[in-house]
DOKOL-295653 format. One record per residue (C-alpha): x, y, z; residue number from 1. Coordinates in steps of 0.2 Angstrom, whole numbers, plus 5000, padded with zeros to 4 digits. Example, Ala and Ser with C-alpha at 12.3 -4.5 7.8 and 13.67 -1.06 7.14 Angstrom:
2
+------+-------+------+------+
! east ! north !   up ! resi !
+------+-------+------+------+
! 5062 !  4978 ! 5039 !    1 !
! 5068 !  4995 ! 5036 !    2 !
+------+-------+------+------+
***
This chain:
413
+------+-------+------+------+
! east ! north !   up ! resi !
+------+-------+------+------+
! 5359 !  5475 ! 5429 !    1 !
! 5377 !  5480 ! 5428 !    2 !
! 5376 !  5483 ! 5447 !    3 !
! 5368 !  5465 ! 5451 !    4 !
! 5383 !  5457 ! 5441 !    5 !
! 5395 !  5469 ! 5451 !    6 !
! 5388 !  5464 ! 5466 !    7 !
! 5389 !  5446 ! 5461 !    8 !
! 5406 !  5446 ! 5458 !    9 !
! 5412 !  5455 ! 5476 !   10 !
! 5402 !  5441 ! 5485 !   11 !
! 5409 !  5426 ! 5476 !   12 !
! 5425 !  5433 ! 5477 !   13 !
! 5425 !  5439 ! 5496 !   14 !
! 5418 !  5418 ! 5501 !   15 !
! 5434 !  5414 ! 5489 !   16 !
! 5446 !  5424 ! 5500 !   17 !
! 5435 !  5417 ! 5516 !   18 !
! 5436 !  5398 ! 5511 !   19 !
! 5454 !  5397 ! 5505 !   20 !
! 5469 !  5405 ! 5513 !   21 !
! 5477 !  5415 ! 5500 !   22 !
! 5494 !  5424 ! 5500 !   23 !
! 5496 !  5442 ! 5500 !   24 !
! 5497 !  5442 ! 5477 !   25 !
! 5481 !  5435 ! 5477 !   26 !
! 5473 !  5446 ! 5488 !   27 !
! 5481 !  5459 ! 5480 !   28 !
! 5473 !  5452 ! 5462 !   29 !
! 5455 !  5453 ! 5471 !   30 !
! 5458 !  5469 ! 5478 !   31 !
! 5462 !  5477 ! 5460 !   32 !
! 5446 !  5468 ! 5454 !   33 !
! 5434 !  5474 ! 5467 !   34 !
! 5439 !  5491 ! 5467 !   35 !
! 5437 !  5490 ! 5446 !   36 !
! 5421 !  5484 ! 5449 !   37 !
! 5416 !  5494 ! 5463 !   38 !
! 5421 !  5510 ! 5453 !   39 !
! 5414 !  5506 ! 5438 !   40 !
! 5398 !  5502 ! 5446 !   41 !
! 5396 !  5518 ! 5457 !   42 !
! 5388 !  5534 ! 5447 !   43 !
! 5374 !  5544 ! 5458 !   44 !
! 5379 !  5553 ! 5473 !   45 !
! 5378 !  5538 ! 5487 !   46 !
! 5390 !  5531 ! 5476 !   47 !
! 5401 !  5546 ! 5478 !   48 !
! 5399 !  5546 ! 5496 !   49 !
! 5406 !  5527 ! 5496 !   50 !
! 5420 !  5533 ! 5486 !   51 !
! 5424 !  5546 ! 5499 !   52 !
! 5423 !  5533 ! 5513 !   53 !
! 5438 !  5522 ! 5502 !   54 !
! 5446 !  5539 ! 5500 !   55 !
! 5445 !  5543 ! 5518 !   56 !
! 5455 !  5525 ! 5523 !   57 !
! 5468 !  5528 ! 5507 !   58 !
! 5473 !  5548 ! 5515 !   59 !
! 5474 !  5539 ! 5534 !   60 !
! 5485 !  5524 ! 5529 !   61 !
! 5493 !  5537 ! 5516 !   62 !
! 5497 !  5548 ! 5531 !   63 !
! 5504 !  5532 ! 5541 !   64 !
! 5515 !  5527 ! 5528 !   65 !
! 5523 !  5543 ! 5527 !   66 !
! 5527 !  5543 ! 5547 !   67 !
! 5534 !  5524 ! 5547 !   68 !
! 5545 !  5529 ! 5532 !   69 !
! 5557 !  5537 ! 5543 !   70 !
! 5557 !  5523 ! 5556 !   71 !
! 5559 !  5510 ! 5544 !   72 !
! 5575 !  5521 ! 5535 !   73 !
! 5585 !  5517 ! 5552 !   74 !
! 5578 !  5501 ! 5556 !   75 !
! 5584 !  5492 ! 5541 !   76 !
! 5599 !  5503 ! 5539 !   77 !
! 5608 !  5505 ! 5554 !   78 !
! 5607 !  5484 ! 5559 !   79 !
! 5613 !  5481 ! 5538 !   80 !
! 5628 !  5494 ! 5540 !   81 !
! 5631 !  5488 ! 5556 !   82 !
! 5631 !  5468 ! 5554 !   83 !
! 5644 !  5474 ! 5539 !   84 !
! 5656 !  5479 ! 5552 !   85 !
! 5656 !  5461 ! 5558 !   86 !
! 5663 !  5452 ! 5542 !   87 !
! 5677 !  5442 ! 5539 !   88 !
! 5687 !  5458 ! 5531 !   89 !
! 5693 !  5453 ! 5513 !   90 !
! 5680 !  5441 ! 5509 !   91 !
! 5666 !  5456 ! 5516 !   92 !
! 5675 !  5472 ! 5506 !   93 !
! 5674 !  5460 ! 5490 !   94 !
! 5656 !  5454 ! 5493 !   95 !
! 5650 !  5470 ! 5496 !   96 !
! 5659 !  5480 ! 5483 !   97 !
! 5654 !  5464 ! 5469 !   98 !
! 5634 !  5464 ! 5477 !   99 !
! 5633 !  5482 ! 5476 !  100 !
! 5639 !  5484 ! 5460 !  101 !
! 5628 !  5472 ! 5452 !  102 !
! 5613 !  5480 ! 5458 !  103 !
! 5618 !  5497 ! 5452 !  104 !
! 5623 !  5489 ! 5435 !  105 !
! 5606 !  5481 ! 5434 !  106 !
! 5595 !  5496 ! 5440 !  107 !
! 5606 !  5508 ! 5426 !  108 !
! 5603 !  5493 ! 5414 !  109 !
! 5584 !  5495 ! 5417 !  110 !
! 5584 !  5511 ! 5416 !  111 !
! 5592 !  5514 ! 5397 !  112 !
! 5582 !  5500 ! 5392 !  113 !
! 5565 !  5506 ! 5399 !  114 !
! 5568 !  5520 ! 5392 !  115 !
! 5570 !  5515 ! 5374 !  116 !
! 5557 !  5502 ! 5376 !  117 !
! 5543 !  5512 ! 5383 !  118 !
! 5540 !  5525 ! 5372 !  119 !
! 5534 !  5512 ! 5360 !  120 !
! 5527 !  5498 ! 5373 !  121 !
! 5516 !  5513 ! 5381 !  122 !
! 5514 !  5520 ! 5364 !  123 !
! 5511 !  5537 ! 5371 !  124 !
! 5500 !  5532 ! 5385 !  125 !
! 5496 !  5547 ! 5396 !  126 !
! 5484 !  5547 ! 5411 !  127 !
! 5466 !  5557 ! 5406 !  128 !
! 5459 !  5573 ! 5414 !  129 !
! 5449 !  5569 ! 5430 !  130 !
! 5433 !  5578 ! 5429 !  131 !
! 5430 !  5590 ! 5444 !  132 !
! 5412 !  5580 ! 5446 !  133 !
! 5422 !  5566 ! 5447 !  134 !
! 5435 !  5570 ! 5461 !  135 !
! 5430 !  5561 ! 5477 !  136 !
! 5436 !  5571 ! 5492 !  137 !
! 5439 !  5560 ! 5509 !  138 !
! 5428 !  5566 ! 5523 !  139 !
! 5441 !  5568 ! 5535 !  140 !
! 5460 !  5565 ! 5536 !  141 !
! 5472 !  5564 ! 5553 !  142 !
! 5487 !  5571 ! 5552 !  143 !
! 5503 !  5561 ! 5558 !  144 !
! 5518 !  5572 ! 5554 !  145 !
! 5534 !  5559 ! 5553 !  146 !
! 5548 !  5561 ! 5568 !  147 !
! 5559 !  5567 ! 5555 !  148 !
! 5563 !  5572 ! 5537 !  149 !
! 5565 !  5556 ! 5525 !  150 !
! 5586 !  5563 ! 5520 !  151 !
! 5587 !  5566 ! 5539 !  152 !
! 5583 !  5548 ! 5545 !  153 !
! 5594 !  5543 ! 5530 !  154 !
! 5610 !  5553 ! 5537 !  155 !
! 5607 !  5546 ! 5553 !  156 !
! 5606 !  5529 ! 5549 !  157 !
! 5623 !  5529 ! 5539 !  158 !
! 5632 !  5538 ! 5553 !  159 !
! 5624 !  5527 ! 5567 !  160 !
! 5626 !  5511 ! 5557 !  161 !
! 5645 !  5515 ! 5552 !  162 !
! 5648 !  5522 ! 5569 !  163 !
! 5641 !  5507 ! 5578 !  164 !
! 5652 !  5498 ! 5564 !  165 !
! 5668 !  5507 ! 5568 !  166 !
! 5668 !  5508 ! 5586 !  167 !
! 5660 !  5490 ! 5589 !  168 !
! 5647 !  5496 ! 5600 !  169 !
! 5637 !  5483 ! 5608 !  170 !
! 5622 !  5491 ! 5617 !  171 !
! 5619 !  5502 ! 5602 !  172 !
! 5620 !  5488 ! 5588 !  173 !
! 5607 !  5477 ! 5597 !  174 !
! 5595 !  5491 ! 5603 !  175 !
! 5596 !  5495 ! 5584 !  176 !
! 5592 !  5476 ! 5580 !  177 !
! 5574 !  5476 ! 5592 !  178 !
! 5571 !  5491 ! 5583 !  179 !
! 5573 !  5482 ! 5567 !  180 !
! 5563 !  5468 ! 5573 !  181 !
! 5548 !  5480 ! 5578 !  182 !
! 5550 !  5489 ! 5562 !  183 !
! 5546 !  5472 ! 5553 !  184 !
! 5535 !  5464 ! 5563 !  185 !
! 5523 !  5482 ! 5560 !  186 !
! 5526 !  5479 ! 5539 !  187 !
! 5522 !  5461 ! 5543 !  188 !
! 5507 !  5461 ! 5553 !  189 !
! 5499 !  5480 ! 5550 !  190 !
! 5504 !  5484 ! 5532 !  191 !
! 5506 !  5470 ! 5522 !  192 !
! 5488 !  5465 ! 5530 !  193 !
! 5482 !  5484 ! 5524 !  194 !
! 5489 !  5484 ! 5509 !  195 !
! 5475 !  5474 ! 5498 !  196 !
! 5463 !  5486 ! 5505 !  197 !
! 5472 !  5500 ! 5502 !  198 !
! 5477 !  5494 ! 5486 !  199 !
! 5457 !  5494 ! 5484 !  200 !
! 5455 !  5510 ! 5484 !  201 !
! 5466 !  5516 ! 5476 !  202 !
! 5460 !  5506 ! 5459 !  203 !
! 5440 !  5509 ! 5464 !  204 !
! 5445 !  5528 ! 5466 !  205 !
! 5454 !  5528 ! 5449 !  206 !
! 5441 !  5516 ! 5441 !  207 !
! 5427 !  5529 ! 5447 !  208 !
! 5437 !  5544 ! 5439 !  209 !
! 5440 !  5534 ! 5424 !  210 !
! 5459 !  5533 ! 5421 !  211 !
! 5459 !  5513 ! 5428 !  212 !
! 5461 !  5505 ! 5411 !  213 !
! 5477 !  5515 ! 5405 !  214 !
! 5484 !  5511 ! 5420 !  215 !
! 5481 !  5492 ! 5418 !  216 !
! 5488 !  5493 ! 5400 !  217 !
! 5503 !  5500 ! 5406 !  218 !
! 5503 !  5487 ! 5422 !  219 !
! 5504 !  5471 ! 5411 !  220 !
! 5515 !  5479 ! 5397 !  221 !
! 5529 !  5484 ! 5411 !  222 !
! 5526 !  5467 ! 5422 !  223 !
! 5530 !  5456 ! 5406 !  224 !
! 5545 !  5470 ! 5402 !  225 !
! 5550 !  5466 ! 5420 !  226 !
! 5552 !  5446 ! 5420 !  227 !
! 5564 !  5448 ! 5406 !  228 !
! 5574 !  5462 ! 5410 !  229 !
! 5575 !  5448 ! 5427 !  230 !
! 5579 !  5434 ! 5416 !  231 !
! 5593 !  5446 ! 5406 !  232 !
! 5602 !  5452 ! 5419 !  233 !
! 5602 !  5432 ! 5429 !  234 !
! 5610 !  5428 ! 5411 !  235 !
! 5622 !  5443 ! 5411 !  236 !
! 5626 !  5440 ! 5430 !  237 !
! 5631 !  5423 ! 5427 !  238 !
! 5641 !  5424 ! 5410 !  239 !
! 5653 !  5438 ! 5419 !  240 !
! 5655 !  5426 ! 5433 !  241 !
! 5657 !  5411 ! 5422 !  242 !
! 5669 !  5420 ! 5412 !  243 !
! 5680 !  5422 ! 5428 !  244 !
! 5677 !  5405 ! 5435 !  245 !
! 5679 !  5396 ! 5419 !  246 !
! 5661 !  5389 ! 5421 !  247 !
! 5646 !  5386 ! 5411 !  248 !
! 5635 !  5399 ! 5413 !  249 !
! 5618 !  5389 ! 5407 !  250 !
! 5624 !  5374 ! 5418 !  251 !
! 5626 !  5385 ! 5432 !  252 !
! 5609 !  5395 ! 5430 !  253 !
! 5600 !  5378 ! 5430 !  254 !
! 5607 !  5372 ! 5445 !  255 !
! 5603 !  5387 ! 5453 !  256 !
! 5582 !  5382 ! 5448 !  257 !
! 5577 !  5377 ! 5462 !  258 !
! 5582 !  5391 ! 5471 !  259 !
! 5573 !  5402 ! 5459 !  260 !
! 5558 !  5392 ! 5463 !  261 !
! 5558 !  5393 ! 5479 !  262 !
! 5562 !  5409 ! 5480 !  263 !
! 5544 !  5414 ! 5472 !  264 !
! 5535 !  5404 ! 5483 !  265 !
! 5543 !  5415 ! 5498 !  266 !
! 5545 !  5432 ! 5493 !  267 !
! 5560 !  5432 ! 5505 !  268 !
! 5579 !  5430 ! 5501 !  269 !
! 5580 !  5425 ! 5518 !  270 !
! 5569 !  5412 ! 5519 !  271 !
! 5576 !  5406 ! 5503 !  272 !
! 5594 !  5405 ! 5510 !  273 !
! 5594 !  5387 ! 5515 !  274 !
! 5591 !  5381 ! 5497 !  275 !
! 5601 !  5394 ! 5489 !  276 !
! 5614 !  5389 ! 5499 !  277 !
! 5613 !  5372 ! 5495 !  278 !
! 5612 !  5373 ! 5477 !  279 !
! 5628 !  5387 ! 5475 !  280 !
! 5638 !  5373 ! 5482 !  281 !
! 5632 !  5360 ! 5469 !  282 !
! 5639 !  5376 ! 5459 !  283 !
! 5657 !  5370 ! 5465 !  284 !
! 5659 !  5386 ! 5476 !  285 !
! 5667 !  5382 ! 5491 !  286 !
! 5657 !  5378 ! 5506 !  287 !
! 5665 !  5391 ! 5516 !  288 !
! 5665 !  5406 ! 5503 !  289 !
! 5647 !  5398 ! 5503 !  290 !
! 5642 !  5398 ! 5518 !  291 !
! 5649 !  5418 ! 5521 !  292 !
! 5642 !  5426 ! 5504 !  293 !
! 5625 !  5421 ! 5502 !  294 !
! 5619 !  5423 ! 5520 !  295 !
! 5627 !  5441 ! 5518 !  296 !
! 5618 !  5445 ! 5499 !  297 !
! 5603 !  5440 ! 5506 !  298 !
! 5604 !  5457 ! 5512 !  299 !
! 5613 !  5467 ! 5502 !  300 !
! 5610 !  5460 ! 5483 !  301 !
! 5596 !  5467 ! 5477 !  302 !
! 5598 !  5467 ! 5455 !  303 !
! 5579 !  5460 ! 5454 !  304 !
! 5570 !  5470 ! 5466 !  305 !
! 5581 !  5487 ! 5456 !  306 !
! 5575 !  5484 ! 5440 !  307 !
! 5557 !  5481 ! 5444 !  308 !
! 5559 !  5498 ! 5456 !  309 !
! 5569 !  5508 ! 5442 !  310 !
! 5555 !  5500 ! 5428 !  311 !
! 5541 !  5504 ! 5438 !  312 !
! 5544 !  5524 ! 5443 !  313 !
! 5549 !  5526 ! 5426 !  314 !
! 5531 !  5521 ! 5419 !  315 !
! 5521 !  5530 ! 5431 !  316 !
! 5531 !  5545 ! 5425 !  317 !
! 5529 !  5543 ! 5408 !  318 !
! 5509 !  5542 ! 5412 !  319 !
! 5514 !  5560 ! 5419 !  320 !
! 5521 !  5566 ! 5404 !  321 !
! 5526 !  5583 ! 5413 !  322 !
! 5537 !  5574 ! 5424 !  323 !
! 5546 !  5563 ! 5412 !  324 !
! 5557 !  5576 ! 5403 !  325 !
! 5563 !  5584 ! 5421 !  326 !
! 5567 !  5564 ! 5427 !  327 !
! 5583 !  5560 ! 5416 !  328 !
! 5598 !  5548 ! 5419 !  329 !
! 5606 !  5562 ! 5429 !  330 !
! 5590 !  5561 ! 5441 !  331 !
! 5588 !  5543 ! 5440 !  332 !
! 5605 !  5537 ! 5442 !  333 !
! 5607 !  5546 ! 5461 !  334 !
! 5591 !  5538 ! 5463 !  335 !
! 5597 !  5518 ! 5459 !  336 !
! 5614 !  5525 ! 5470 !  337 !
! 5605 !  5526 ! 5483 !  338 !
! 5590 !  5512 ! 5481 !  339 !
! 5608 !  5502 ! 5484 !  340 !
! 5610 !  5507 ! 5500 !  341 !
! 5591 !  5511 ! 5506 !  342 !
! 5586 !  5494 ! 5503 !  343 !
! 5599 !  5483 ! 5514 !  344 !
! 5592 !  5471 ! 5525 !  345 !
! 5572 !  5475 ! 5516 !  346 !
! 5573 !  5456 ! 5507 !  347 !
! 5569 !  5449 ! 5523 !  348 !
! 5552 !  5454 ! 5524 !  349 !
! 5539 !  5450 ! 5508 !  350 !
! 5537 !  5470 ! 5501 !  351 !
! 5552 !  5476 ! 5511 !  352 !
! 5559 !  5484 ! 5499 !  353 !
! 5548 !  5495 ! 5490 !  354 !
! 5543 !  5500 ! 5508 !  355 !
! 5561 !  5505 ! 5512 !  356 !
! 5561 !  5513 ! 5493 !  357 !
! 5545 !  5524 ! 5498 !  358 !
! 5556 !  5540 ! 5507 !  359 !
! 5568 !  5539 ! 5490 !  360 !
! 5553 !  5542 ! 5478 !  361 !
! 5544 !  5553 ! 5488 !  362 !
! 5559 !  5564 ! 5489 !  363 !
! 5571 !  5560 ! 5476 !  364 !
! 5557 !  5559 ! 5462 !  365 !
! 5545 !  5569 ! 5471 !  366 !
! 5529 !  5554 ! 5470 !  367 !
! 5514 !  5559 ! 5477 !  368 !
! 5503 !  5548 ! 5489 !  369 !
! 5493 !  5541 ! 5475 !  370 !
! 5508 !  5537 ! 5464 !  371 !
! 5518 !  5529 ! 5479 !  372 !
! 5501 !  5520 ! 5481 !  373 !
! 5502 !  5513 ! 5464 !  374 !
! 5522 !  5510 ! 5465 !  375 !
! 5517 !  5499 ! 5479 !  376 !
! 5505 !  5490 ! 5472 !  377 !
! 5515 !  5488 ! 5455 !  378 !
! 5529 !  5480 ! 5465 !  379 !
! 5519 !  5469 ! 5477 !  380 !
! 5512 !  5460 ! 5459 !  381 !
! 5529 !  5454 ! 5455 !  382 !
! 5538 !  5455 ! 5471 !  383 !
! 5541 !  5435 ! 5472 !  384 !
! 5550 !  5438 ! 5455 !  385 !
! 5561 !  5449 ! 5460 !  386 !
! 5564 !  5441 ! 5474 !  387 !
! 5571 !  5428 ! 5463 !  388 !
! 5581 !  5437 ! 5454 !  389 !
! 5590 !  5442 ! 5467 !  390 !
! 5591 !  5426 ! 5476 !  391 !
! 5599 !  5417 ! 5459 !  392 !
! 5611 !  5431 ! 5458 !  393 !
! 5616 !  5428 ! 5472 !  394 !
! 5624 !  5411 ! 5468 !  395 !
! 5633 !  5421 ! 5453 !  396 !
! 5641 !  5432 ! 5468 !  397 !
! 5647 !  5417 ! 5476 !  398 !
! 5657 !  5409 ! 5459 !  399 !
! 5664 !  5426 ! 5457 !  400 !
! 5670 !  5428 ! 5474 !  401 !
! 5674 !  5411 ! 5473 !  402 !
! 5684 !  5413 ! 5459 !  403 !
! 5694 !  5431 ! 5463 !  404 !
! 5698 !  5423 ! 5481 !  405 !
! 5706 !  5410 ! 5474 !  406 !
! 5717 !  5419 ! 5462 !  407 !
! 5723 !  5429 ! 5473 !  408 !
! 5728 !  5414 ! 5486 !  409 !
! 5737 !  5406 ! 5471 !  410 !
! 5746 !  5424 ! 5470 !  411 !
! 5749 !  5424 ! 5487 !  412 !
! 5758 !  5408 ! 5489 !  413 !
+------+-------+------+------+
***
């Protein structure tokens, strides 16, 4: 009986998906529901053998993330350290210095917060033993070793991107740019189509081994911990910035709305721009500050996409009780330094930042391919929030630039 509902469920689900064009979140809400189902509905050892197969996909795509990591370190890198090297001088030293700092300030701000807040929210919530009747082994897996170490593509992206920077190199900055463009167009068209079947099984393998329901406990509790960390840090951004201004920070966060909206809708700062734009010069920024800053923390500015990253590493970890103690400020904070840097240019692309974040967990807070798996897929669910985030923040950018270039033209003359 319980399989015929089970089954029930996966057909009127999949002619959902066939008759109404959904966005990646609602695939990605289907996925995690047919992989419950389907683990939950599997026992003898067919079942097992179909739990394999997902396992099988879930190594092989596992296997092809780790060898894109490293191309997609330099793709987005070199091009974002690069374009840099173009800006208008003072105006780009204060922008980037301001952008960069907020997003460190908000992922340390997650961090002290989560860390107070999840030892009750998760009230002790630890993942349970696997069985060895219930591991699932894949029936075959292909290696695809990267091209080079995650900390080795990192080094050379900042010494290519500050070097083509530096010299002003043509040839190099745009052969670096068509890299950048194949690296997105292979998230846009090969993984983020993937991921909801990835996503599947990773929650039918979890749901068949029994340890799905902690981690959806923990996946609403830290999703609903995220959005207002979000909404603090937007408050916080825009108090400092209309403190400096000598603007109303509420007045300034409701103009900036429609932005935000949008924003969600996209899942891209970039494709956002245009209304952000628009509604940080309703702000009373000038239209030439304007126009420079938020084009340029589209790429740079990432406060929401921080947090949710910092917040979500930090409750897999927790569900890992061994790792937790070894995973302090002093290893997280190196770890937000650099999500600072690894992430320029990602916001372009819907997901891009978790999948430029991917090298950093793997090596900095040593994930493994099932908990990178379930990073990603904790990310993706709110990704259009963080874009938000980010996106509003960047308006608050722009009034504090606005403000600190203005003073210092009154100073000059």
């Amino acid at each position: 009986m319980e399989r015929r509902k089970g089954i029930l469920i996966i057909e009127s689900l999949w002619l959902m998906e066939k008759k109404i064009n959904l966005g990646l979140l609602p695939k990605l809400i289907i996925a995690i529901v047919l992989g419950i189902v389907i683990g939950l509905t599997l026992g003898d050892i067919w079942d097992a053998n179909i739990i394999r197969l997902t396992n099988t996909f879930k190594e092989i795509f596992s296997n092809f993330l780790t060898f894109i990591i490293p191309l997609i370190i330099i793709g987005f890198i070199v091009p974002g350290i690069a374009e840099l090297g173009a800006g208008a001088g003072k105006t780009l030293a204060i922008t980037a210095v301001i952008a960069y700092v907020s997003t460190v300030i908000a992922g340390v701000f997650a961090y002290f917060v989560d860390s107070a807040v999840f030892h009750i929210l998760l009230n002790g919530s630890i993942l349970p033993t696997v069985e060895d009747e219930k591991v699932a082994e894949p029936f075959f897996s292909i290696d695809m070793p990267p091209i080079m170490a995650v900390m080795s593509a990192l080094l050379l992206a900042f010494v290519l991107g500050l070097g083509i920077a530096t010299t002003g190199s043509t040839a190099l900055k745009e052969c670096f740019s068509e890299l950048q463009e194949i690296v997105t167009k292979v998230i846009h068209r090969v993984i983020i189509p993937i991921l909801p079947v990835y996503v599947f099984s990773i929650f039918a393998n979890m749901a068949y081994e029994g340890t799905v329901f902690v981690i959806l406990k923990v996946f609403i509790k830290v999703f609903l911990l995220i959005l207002v960390l979000h909404w603090v840090i937007i408050c916080i951004q825009y108090s400092i910035a209309g403190i400096v201004a000598k603007k109303n920070p509420f007045l300034c966060i409701k103009t900036m709305l429609p932005a935000y909206m949008t924003a969600i809708g996209t899942q891209s700062s970039a494709a956002t721009i245009p209304i952000t734009l628009a509604q940080t010069k309703q702000n009373g920024v000038r239209g030439s500050v304007a126009d420079f800053v938020i084009p340029l923390c589209a790429t740079i500015h990432l406060s929401g996409s921080t947090i949710t990253l910092t917040s979500c590493s930090l409750a897999i970890m927790m569900l890992k009780q061994d790792l937790f103690p070894d995973h302090g400020f002093t290893v997280m904070f190196p770890f937000i330094l650099m999500l600072g840097v690894t992430m320029i240019a990602a916001p372009g692309v819907p997901g891009g930042a978790i999948m430029a974040g991917l090298g950093l967990l793997m090596t900095m807070l040593n994930f493994t391919d099932v908990e990178t798996g379930l990073m990603i897929a904790l990310y993706m669910a709110q990704d259009s929030f963080g874009t938000a985030c980010n996106v509003t923040g960047d308006g608050a950018i722009a009034i504090l630039v606005d403000a600190v270039l203005g003073r210092k033209k009154k100073g000059n003359s």
